[in-house]
ROVEX-240658 format. One line per field, with one value per residue (C-alpha): residue number from 1; chain; x, y, z. Coordinates in pm, 1 decimal. Layout:
! residues N
i c(NUM,...)
ch c(A,...)
px c(X,...)
py c(Y,...)
pz c(Z,...)
This chain:
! residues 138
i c(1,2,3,4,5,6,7,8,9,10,11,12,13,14,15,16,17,18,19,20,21,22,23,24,25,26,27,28,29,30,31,32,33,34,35,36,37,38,39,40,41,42,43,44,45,46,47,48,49,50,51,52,53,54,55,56,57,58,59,60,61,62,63,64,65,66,67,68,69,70,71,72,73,74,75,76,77,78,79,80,81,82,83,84,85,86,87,88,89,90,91,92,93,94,95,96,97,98,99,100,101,102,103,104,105,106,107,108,109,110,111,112,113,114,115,116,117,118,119,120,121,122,123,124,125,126,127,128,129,130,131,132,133,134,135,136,137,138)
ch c(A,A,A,A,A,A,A,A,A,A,A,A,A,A,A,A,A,A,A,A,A,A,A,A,A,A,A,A,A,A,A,A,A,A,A,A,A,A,A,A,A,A,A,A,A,A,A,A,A,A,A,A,A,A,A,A,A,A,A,A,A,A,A,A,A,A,A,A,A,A,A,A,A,A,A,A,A,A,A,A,A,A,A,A,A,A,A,A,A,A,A,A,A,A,A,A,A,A,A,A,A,A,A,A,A,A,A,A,A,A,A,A,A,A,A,A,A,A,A,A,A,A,A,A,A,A,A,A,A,A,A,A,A,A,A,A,A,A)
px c(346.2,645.2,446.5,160.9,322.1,471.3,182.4,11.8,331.0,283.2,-75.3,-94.2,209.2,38.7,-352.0,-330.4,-408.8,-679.0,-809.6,-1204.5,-1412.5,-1679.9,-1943.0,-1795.6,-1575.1,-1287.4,-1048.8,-1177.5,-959.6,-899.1,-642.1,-372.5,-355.9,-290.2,-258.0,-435.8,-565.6,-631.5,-227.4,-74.1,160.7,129.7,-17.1,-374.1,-560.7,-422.8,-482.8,-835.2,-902.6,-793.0,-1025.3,-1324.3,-1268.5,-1238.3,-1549.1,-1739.9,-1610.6,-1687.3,-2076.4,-2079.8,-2012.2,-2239.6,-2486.7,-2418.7,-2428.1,-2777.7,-2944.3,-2801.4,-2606.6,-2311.9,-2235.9,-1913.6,-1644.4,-1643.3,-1996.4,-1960.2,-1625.7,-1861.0,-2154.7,-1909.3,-1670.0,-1956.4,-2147.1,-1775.3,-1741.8,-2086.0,-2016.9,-1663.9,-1837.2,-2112.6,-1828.7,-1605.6,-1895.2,-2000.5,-1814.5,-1975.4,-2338.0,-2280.6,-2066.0,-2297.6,-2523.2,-2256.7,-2105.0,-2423.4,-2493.1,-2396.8,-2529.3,-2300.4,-2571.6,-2764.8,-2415.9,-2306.1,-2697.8,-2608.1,-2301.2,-2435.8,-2704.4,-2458.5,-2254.1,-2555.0,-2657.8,-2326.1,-2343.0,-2695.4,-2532.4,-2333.0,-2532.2,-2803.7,-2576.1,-2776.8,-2699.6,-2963.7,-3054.4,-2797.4,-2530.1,-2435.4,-2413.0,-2175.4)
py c(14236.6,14112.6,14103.8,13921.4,13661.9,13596.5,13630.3,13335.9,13130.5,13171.4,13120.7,12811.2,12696.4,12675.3,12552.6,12219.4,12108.4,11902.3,12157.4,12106.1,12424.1,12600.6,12739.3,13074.4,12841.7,12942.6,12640.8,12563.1,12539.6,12179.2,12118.3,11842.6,11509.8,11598.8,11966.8,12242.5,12499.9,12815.9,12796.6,12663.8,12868.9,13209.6,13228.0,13450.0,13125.3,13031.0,13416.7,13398.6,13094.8,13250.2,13567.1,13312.7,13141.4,13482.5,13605.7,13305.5,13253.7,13669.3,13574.2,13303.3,13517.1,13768.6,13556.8,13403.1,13727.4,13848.0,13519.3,13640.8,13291.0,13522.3,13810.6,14067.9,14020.8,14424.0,14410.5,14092.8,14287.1,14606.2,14430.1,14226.1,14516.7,14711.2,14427.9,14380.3,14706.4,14755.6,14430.2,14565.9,14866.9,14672.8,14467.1,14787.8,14930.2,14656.0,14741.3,15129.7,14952.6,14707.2,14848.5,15021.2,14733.4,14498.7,14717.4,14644.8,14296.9,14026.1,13729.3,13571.8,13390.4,13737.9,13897.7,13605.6,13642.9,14017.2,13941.7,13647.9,13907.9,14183.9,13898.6,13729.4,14093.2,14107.1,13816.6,13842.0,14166.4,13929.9,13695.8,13960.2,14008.4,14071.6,14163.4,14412.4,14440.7,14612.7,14603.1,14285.7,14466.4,14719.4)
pz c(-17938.7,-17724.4,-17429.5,-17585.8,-17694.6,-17400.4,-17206.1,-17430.3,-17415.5,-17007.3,-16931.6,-17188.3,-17005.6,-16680.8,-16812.4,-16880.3,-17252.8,-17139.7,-16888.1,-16773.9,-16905.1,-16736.2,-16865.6,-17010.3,-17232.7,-16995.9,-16843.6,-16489.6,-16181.2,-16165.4,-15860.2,-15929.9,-15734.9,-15371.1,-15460.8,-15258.8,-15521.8,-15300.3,-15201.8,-15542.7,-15766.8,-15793.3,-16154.7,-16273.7,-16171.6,-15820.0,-15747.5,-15877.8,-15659.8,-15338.1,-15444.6,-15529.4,-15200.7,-14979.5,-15128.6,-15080.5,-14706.8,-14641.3,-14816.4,-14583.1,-14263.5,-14360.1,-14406.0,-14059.9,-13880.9,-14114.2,-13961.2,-13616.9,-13582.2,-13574.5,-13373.6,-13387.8,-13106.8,-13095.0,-12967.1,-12697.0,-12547.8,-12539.6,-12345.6,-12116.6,-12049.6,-11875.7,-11686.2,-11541.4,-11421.1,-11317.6,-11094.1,-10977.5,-10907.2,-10679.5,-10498.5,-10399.8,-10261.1,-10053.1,-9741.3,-9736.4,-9787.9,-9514.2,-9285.7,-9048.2,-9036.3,-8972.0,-8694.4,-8487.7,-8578.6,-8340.1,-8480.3,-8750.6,-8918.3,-9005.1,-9109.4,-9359.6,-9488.4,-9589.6,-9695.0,-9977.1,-10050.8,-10161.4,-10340.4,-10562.2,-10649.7,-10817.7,-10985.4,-11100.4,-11258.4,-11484.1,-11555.6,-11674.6,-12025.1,-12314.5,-12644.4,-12758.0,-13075.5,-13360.7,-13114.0,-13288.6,-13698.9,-13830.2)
């Protein structure tokens, strides 16, 4: 009974008496001049306005990611991790490809052709990335 009372003597305290209402009948969140409502006070509304807020922003990013405007940074470090050491693994091998055909090549123009040959296929290896599809979801 206590605990009631005080309870109403608290939330009236903090709803103001001319408070907007919604809908339900219930006061709405109406922010004060130059106050930010998500970060104000740390009463029953102010907590229900951060909640609102974080649910709207996490139905926003879901959304996002459902119209595949939005993919997870889990499954970009995935595809990039491997092209980069698929391409590190094409460059270390380079000098065991090329070596015997380099060892009997005298003309520098030929060699520097094998050479950008090896090079481009390692970069065509990186700029091959592709998210396939349902990499991107949880």
């Amino acid at each position: 009974m206590i605990a009631d009372a005080q309870w109403k003597a608290n939330t009236r305290a903090r709803i103001p008496a001319r408070a907007a209402r919604d809908e339900t009948g219930l006061p709405a969140i109406v922010p004060a001049a130059g106050a930010d409502p998500v970060h104000e006070g740390d009463g029953y509304w102010s907590s229900r306005g951060r909640r609102e807020a974080a649910e709207a922003e996490l139905a926003e990013l879901k959304l996002a990611e459902q119209r595949k405007d939005l993919i997870r940074v889990v499954a970009v470090e995935a595809v990039w991790s491997g092209l980069l050491a698929a391409a590190r693994e094409h460059l270390l091998q380079v000098r065991s490809r090329l070596a015997p055909l380099l060892a009997a090549e005298t003309d520098v123009f030929k060699i520097e052709q094998l050479l950008d040959a090896e090079h481009n296929q390692a970069l065509q290896l990186l700029s091959s990335a592709e998210l396939r599809e349902g990499e991107g979801a949880s």
